[in-house]
Each structure stands twice: as C-alpha cells, then as structure tokens.
Backbone atoms as SQL, in Angstrom:
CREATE TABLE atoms (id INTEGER PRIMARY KEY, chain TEXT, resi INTEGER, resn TEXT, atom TEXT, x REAL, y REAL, z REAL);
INSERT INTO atoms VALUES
  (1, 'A', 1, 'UNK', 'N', 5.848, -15.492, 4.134),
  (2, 'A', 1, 'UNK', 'CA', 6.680, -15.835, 2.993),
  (3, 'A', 1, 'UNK', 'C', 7.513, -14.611, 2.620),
  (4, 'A', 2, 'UNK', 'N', 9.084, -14.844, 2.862),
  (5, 'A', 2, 'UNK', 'CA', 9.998, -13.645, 2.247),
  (6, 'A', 2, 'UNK', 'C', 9.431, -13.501, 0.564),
  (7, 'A', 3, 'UNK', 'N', 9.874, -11.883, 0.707),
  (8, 'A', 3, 'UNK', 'CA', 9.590, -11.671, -1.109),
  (9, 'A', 3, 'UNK', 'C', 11.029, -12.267, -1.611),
  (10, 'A', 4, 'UNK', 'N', 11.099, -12.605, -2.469),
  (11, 'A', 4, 'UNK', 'CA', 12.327, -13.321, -3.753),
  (12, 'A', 4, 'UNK', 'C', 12.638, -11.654, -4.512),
  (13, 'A', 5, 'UNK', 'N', 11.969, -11.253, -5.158),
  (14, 'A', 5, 'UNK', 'CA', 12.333, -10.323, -6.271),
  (15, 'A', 5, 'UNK', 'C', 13.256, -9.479, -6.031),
  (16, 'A', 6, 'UNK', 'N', 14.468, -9.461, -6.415),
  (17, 'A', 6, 'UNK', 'CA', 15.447, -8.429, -6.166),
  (18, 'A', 6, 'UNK', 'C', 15.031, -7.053, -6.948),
  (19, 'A', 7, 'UNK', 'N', 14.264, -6.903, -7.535),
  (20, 'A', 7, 'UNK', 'CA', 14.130, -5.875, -8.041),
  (21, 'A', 7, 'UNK', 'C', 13.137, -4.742, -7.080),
  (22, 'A', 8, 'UNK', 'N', 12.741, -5.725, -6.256),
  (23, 'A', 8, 'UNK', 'CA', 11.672, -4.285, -5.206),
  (24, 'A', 8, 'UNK', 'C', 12.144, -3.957, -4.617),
  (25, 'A', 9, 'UNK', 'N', 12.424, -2.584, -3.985),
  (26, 'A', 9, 'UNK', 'CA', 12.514, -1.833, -3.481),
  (27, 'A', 9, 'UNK', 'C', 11.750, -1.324, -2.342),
  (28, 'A', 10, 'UNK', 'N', 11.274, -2.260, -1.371),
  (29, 'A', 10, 'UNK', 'CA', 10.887, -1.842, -0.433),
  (30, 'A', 10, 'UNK', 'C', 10.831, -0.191, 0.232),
  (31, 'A', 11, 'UNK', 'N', 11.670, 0.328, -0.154),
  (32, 'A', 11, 'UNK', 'CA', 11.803, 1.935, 0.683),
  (33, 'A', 11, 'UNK', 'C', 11.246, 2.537, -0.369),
  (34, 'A', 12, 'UNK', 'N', 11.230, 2.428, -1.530),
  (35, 'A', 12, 'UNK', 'CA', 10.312, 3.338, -2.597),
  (36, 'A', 12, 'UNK', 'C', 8.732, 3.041, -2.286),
  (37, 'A', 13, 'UNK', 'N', 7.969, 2.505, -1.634),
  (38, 'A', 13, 'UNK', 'CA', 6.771, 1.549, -1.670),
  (39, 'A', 13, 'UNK', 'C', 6.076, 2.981, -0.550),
  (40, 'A', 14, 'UNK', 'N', 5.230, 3.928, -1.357),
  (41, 'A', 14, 'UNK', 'CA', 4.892, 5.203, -0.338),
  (42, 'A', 14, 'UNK', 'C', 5.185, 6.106, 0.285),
  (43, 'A', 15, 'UNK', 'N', 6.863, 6.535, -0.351),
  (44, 'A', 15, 'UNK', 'CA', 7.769, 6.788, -0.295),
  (45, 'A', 15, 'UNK', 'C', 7.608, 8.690, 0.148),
  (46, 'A', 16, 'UNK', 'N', 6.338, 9.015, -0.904),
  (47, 'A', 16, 'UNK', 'CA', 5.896, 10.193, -0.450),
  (48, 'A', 16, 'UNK', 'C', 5.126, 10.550, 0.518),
  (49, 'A', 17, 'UNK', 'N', 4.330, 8.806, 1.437),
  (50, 'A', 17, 'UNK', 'CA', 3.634, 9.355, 2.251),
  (51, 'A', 17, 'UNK', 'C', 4.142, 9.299, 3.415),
  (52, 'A', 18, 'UNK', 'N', 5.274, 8.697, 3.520),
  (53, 'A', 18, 'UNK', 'CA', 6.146, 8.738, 4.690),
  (54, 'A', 18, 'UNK', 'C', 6.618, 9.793, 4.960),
  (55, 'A', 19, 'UNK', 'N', 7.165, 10.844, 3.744),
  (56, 'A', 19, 'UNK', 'CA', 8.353, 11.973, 4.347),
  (57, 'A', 19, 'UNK', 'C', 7.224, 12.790, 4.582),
  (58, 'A', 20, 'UNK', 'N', 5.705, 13.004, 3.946),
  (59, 'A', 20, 'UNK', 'CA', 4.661, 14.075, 4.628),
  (60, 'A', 20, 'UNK', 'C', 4.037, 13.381, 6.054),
  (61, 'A', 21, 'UNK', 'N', 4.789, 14.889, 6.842),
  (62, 'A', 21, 'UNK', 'CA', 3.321, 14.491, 8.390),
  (63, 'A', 21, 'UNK', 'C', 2.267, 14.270, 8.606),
  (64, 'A', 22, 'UNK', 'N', 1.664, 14.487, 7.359),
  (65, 'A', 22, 'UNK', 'CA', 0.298, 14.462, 7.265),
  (66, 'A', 22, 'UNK', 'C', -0.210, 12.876, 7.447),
  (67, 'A', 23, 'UNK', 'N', 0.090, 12.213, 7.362),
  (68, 'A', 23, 'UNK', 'CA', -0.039, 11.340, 7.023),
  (69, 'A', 23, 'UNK', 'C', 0.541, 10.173, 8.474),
  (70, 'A', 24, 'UNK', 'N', -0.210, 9.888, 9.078),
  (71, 'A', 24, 'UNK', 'CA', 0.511, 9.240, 10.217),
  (72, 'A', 24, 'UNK', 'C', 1.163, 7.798, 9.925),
  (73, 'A', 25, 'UNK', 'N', 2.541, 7.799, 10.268),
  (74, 'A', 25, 'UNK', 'CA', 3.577, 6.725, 9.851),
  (75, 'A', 25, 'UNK', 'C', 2.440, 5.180, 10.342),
  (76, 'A', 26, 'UNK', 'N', 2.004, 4.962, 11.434),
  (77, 'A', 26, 'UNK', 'CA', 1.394, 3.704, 11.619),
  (78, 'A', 26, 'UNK', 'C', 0.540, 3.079, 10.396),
  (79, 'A', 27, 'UNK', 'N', -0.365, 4.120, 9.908),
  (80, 'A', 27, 'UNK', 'CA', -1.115, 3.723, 9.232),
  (81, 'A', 27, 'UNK', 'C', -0.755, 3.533, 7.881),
  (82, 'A', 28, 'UNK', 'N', 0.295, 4.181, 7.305),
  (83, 'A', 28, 'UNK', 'CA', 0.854, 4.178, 6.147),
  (84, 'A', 28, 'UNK', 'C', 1.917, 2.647, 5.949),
  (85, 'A', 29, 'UNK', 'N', 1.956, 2.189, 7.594),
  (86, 'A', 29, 'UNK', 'CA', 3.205, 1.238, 7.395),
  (87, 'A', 29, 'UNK', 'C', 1.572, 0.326, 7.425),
  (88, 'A', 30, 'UNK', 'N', 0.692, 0.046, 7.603),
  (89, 'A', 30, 'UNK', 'CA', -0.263, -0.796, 7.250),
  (90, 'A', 30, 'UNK', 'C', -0.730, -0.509, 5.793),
  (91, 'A', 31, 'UNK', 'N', -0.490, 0.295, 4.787),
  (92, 'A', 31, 'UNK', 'CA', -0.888, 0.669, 3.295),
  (93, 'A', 31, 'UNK', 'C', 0.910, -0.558, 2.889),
  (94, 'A', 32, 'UNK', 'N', 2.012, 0.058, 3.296),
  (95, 'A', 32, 'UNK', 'CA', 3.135, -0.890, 3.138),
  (96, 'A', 32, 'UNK', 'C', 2.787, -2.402, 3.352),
  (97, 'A', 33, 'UNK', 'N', 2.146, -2.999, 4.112),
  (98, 'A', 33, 'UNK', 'CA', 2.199, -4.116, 4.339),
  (99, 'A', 33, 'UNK', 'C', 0.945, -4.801, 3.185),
  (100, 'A', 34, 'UNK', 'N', -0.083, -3.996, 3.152),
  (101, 'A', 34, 'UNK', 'CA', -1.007, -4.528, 2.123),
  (102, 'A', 34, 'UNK', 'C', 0.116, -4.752, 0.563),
  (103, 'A', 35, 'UNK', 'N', 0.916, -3.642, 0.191),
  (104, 'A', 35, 'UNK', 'CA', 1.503, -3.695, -0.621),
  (105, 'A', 35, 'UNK', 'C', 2.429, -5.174, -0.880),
  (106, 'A', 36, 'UNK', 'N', 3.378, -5.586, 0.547),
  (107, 'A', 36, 'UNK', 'CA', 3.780, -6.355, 0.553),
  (108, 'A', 36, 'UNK', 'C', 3.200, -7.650, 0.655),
  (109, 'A', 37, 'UNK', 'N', 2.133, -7.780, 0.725),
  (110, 'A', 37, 'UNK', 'CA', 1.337, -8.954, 1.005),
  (111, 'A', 37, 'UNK', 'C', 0.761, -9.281, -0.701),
  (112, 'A', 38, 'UNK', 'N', 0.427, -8.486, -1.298),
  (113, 'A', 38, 'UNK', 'CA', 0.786, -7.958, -2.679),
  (114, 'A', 38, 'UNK', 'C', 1.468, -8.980, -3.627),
  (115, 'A', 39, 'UNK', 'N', 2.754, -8.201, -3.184),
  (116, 'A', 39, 'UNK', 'CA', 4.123, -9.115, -3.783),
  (117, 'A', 39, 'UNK', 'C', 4.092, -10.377, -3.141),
  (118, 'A', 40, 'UNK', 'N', 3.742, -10.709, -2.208),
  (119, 'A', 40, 'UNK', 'CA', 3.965, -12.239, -1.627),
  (120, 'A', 40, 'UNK', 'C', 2.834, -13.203, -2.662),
  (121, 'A', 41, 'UNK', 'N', 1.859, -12.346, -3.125),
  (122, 'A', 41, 'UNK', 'CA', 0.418, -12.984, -3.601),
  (123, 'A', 41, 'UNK', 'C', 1.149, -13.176, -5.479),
  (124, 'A', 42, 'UNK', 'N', 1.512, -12.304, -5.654),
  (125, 'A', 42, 'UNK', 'CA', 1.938, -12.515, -7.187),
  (126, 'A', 42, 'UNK', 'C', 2.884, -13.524, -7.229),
  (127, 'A', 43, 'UNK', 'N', 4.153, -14.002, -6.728),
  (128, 'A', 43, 'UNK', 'CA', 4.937, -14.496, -5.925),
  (129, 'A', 43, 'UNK', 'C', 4.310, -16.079, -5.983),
  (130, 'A', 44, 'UNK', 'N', 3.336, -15.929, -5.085),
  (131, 'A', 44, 'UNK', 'CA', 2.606, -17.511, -5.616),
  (132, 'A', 44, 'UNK', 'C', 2.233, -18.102, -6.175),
  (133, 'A', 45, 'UNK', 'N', 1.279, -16.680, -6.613),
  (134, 'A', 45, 'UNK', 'CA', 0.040, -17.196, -7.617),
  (135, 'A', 45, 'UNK', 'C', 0.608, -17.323, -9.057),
  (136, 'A', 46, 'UNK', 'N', 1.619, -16.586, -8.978),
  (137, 'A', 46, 'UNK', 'CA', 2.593, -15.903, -10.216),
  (138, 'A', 46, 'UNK', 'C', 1.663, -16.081, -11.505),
  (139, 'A', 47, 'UNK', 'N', 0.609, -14.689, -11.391),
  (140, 'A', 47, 'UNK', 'CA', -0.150, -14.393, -12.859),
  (141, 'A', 47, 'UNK', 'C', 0.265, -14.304, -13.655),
  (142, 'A', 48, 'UNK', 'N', -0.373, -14.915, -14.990),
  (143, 'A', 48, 'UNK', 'CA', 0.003, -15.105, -16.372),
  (144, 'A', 48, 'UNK', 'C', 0.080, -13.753, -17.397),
  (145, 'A', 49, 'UNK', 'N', -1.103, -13.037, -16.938),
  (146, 'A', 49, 'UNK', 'CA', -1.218, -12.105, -17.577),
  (147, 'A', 49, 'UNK', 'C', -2.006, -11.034, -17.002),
  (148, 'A', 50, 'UNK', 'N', -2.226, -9.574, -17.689),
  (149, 'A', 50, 'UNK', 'CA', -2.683, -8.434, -17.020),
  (150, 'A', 50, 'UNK', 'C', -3.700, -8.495, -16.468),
  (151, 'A', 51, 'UNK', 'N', -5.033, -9.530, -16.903),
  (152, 'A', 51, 'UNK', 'CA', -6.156, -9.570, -16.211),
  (153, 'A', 51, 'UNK', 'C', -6.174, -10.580, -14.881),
  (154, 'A', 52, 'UNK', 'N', -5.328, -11.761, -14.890),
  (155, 'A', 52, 'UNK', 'CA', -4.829, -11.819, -13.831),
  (156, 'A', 52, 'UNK', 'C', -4.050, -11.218, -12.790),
  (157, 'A', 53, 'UNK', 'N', -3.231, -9.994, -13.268),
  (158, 'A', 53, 'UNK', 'CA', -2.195, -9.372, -12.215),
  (159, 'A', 53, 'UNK', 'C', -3.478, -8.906, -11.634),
  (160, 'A', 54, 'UNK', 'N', -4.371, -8.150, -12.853),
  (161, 'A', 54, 'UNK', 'CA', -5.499, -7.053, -11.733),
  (162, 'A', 54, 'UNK', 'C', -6.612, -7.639, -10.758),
  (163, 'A', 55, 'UNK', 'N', -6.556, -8.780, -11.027),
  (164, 'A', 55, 'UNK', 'CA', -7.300, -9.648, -10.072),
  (165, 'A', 55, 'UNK', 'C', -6.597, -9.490, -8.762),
  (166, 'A', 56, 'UNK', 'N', -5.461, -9.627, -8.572),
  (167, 'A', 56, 'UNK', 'CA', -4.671, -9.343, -7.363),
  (168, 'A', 56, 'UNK', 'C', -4.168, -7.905, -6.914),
  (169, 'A', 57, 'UNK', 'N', -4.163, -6.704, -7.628),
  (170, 'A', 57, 'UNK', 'CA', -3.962, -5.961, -7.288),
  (171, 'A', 57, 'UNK', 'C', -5.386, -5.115, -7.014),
  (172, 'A', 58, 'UNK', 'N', -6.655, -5.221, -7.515),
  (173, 'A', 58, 'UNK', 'CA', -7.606, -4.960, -7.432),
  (174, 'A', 58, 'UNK', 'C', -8.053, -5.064, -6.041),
  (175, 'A', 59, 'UNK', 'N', -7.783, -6.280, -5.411),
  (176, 'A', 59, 'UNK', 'CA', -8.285, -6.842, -4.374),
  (177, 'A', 59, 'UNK', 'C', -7.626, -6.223, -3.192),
  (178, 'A', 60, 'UNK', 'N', -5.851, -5.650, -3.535),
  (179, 'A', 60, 'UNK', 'CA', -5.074, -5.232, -2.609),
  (180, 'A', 60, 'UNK', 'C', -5.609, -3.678, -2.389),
  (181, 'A', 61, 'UNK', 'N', -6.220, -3.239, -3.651),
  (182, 'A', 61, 'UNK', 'CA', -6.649, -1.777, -3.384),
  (183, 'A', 61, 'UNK', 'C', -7.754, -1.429, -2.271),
  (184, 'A', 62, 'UNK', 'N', -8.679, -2.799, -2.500),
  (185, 'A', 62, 'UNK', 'CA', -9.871, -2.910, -1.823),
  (186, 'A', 62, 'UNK', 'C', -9.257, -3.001, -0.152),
  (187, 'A', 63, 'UNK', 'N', -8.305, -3.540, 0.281),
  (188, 'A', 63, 'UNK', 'CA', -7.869, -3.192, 1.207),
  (189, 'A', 63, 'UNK', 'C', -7.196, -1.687, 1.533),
  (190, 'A', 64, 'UNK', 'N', -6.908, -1.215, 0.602),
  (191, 'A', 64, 'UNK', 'CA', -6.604, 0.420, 0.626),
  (192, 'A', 64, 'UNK', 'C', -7.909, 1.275, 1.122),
  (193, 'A', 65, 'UNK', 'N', -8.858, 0.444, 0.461),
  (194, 'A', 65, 'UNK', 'CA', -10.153, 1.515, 0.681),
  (195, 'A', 65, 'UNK', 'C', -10.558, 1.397, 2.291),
  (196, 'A', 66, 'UNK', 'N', -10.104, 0.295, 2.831),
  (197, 'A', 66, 'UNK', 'CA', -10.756, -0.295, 4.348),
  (198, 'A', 66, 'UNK', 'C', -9.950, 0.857, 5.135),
  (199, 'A', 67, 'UNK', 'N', -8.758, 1.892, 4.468),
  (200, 'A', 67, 'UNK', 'CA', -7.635, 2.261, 5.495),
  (201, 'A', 67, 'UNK', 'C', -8.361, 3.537, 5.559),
  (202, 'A', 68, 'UNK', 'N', -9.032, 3.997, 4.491),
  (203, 'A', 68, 'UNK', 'CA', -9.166, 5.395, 4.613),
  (204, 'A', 68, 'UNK', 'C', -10.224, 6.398, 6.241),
  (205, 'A', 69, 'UNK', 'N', -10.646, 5.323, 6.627),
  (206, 'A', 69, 'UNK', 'CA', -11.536, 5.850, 7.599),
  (207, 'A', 69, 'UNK', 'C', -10.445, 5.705, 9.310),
  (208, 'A', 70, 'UNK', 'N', -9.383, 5.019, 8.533),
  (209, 'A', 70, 'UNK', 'CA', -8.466, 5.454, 10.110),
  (210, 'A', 70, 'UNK', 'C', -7.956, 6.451, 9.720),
  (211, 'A', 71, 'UNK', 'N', -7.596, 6.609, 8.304),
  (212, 'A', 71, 'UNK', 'CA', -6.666, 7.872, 8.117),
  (213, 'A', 71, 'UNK', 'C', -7.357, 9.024, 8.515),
  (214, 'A', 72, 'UNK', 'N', -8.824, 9.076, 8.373),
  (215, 'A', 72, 'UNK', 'CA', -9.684, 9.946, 8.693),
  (216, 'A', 72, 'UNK', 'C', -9.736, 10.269, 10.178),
  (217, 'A', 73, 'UNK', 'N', -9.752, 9.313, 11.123),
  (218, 'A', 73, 'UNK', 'CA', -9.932, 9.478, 12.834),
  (219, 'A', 73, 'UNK', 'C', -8.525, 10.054, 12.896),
  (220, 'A', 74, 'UNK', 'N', -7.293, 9.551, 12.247),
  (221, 'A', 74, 'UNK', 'CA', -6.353, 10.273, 12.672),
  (222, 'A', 74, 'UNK', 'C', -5.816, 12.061, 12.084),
  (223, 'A', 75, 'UNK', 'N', -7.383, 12.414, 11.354),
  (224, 'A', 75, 'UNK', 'CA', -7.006, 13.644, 10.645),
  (225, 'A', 75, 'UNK', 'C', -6.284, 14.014, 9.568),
  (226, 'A', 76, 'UNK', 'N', -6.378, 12.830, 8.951),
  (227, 'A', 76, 'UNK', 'CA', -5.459, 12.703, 7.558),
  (228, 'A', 76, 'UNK', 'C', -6.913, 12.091, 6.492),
  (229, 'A', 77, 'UNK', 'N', -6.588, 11.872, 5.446),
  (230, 'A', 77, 'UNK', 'CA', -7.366, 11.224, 4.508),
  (231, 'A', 77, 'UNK', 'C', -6.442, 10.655, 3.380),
  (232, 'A', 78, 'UNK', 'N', -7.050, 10.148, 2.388),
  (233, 'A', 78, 'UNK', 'CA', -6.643, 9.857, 1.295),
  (234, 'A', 78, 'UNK', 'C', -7.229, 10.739, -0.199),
  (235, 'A', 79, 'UNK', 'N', -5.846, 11.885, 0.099),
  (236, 'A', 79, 'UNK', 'CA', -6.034, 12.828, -1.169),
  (237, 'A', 79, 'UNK', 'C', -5.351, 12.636, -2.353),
  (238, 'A', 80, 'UNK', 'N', -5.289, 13.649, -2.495),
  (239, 'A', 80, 'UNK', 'CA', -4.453, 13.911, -4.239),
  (240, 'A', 80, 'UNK', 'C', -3.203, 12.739, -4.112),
  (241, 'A', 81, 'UNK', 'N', -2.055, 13.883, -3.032),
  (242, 'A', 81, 'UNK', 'CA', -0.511, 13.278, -3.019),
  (243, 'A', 81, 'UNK', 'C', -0.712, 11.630, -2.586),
  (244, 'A', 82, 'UNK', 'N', -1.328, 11.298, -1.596),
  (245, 'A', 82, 'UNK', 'CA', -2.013, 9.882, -1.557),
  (246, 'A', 82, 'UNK', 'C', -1.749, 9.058, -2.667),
  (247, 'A', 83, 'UNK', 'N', -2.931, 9.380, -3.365),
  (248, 'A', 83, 'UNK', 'CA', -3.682, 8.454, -4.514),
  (249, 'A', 83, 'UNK', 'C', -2.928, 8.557, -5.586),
  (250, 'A', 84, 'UNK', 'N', -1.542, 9.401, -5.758),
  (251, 'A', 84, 'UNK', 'CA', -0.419, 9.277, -6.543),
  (252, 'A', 84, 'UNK', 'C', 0.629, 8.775, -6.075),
  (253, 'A', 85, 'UNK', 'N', 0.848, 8.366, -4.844),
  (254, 'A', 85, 'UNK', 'CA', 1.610, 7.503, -4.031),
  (255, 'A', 85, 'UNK', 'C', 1.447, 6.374, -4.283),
  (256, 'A', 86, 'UNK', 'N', 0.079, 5.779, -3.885),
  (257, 'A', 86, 'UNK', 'CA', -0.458, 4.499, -3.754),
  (258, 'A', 86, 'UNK', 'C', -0.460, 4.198, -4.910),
  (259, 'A', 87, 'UNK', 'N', -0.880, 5.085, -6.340),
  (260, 'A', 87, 'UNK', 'CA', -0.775, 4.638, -7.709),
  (261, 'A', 87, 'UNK', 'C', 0.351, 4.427, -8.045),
  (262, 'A', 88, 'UNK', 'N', 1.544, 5.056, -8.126),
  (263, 'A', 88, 'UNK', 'CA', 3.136, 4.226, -8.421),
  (264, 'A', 88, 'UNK', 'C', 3.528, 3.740, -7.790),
  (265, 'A', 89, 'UNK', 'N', 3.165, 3.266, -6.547),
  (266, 'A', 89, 'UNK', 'CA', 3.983, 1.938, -5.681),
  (267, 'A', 89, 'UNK', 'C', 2.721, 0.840, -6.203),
  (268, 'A', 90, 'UNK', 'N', 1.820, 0.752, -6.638),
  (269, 'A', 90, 'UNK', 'CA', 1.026, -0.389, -7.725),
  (270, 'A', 90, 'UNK', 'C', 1.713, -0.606, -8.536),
  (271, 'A', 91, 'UNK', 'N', 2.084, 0.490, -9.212),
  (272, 'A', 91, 'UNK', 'CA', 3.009, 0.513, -10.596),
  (273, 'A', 91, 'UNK', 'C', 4.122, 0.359, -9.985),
  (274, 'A', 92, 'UNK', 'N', 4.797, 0.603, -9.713),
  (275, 'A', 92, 'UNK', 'CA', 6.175, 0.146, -9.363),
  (276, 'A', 92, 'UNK', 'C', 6.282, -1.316, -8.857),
  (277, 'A', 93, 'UNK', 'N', 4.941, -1.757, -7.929),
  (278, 'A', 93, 'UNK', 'CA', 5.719, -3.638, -7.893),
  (279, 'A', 93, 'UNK', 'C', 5.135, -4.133, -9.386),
  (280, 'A', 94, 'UNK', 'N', 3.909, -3.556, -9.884),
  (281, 'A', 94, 'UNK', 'CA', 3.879, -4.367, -11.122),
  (282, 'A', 94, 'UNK', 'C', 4.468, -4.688, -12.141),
  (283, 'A', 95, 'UNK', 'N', 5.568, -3.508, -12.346),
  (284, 'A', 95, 'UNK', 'CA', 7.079, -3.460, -13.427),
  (285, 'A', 95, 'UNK', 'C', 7.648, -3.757, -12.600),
  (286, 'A', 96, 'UNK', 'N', 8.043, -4.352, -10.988),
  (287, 'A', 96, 'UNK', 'CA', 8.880, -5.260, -11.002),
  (288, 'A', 96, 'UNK', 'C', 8.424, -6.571, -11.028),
  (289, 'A', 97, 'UNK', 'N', 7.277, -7.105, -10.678),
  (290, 'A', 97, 'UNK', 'CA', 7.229, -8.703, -11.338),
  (291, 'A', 97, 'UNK', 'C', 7.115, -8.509, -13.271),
  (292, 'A', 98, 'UNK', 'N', 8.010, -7.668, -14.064),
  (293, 'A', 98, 'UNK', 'CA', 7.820, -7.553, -15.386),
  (294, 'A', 98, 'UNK', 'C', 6.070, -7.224, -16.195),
  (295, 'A', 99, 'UNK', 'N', 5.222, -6.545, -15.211),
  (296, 'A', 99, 'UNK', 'CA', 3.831, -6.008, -15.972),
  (297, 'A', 99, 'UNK', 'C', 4.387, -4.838, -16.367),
  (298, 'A', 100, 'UNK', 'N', 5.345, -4.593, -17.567),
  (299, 'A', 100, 'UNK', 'CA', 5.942, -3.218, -18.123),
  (300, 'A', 100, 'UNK', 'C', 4.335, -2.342, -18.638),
  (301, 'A', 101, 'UNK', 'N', 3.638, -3.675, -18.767),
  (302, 'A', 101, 'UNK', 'CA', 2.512, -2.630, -19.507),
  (303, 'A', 101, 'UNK', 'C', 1.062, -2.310, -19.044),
  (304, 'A', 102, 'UNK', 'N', 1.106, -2.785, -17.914),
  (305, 'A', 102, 'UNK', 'CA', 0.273, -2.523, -16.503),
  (306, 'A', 102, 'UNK', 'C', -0.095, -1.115, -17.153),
  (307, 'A', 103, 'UNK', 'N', -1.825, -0.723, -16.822),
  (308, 'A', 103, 'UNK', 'CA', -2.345, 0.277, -17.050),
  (309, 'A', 103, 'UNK', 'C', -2.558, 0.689, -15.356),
  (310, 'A', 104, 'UNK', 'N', -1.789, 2.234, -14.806),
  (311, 'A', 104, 'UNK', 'CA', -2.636, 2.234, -13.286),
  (312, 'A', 104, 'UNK', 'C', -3.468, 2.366, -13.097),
  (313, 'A', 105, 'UNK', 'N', -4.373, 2.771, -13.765),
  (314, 'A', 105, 'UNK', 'CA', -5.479, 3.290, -13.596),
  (315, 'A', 105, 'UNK', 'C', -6.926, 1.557, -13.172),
  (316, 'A', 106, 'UNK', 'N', -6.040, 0.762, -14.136),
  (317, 'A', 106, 'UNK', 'CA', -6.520, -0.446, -14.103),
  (318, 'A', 106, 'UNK', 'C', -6.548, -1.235, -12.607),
  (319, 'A', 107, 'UNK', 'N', -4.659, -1.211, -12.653),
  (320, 'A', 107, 'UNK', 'CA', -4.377, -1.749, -11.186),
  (321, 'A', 107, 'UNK', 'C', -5.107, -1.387, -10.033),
  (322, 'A', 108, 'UNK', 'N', -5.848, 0.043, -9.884),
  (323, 'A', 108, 'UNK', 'CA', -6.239, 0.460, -8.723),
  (324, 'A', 108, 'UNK', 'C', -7.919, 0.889, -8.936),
  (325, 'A', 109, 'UNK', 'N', -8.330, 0.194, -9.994),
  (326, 'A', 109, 'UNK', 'CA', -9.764, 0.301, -10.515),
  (327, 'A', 109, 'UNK', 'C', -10.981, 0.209, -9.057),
  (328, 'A', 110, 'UNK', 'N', -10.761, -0.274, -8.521),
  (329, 'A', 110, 'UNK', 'CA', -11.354, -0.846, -7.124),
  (330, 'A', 110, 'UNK', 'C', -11.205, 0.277, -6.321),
  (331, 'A', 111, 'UNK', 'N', -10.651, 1.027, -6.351),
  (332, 'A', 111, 'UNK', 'CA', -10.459, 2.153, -5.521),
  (333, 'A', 111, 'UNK', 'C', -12.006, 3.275, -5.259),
  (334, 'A', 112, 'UNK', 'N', -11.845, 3.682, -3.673),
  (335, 'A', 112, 'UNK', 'CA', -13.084, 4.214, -4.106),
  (336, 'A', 112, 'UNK', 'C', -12.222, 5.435, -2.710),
  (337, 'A', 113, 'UNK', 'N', -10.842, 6.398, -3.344),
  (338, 'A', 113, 'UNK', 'CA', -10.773, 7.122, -2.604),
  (339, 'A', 113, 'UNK', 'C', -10.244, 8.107, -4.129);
C-alpha cells in the first residue's frame, strides 16, 4: 500500500544514520522500511488517539529491537546518535499523521536499546 500523506518526508526518516558509516546502509534501509510499514499501518488503521497511535508505534519499535543484533554482527550497534535518530523519525511521522502532541519517549516505550 503507497503512503497518501504528503507531508512525509521519506529522506528525513534516519537521516543521521545514513550519512554515519557506522552504521551499515542495508540494515538501516530495513529500520526505514519498519518505519514505512509504520505509516502504511496508521494509514489504515487511522488511530483515534495517542494511546492508539502508541499501540502502533510501540509494536514498530519492537521491530527496532529485532535489528539490533545484526547491527551488532555487522559491528555497529544501536547507540546514543541511533536512539536519537530512531526517536525523531517516530516523532516526525507522528506530527505528520497530526500527533502534534505525541510524547517520544512514549512512542518508543518498547524499546529495549
């Protein structure tokens, strides 16, 4: 399913973990696609409200957590610059389906990096 929302910005979506080497492009374009799968899920389900958005973004993090042990074989992990990446591209699709008041800390509660 194409995303609709003109407001995402696809090229902002990890934007910092792309331009660092550290970070190997394959695996980061699989953190992109969880993201986008994301937006396809809000998109459908189109949540009513914040405890619904985090139902869906919660779940997308939990797929974040499945990535960290390739990032690891490939000599990378999920650090600092990471986990501030992955936290405003949460925040960033959630103010674009209009969650202006999305807490990140909320969105990525599930996180266990």
């Amino acid at each position: 399913m194409p995303i609709t929302n003109q407001q995402l910005n696809e090229d902002f979506l990890l934007h910092q973990m792309y331009t660092d080497g550290y970070f190997p492009d394959h695996i980061v374009d699989k953190g992109k696609a969880i993201l986008l799968r994301l937006c396809e899920r809000i998109e459908a389900e189109q949540p009513a409200d914040l405890p619904a958005l985090y139902v869906l973004t919660q779940a997308a993090t939990e797929e974040f957590n499945l990535l960290e042990s390739e990032f690891e074989a490939a000599g990378s992990e999920i650090e600092t610059v990471a986990r501030e990446d992955i936290g405003e591209s949460f925040w960033f699709v959630a103010t674009a389906y209009g969650f202006t008041d999305a807490d990140v800390e909320e969105l990525i509660a599930t996180r266990d990096w």
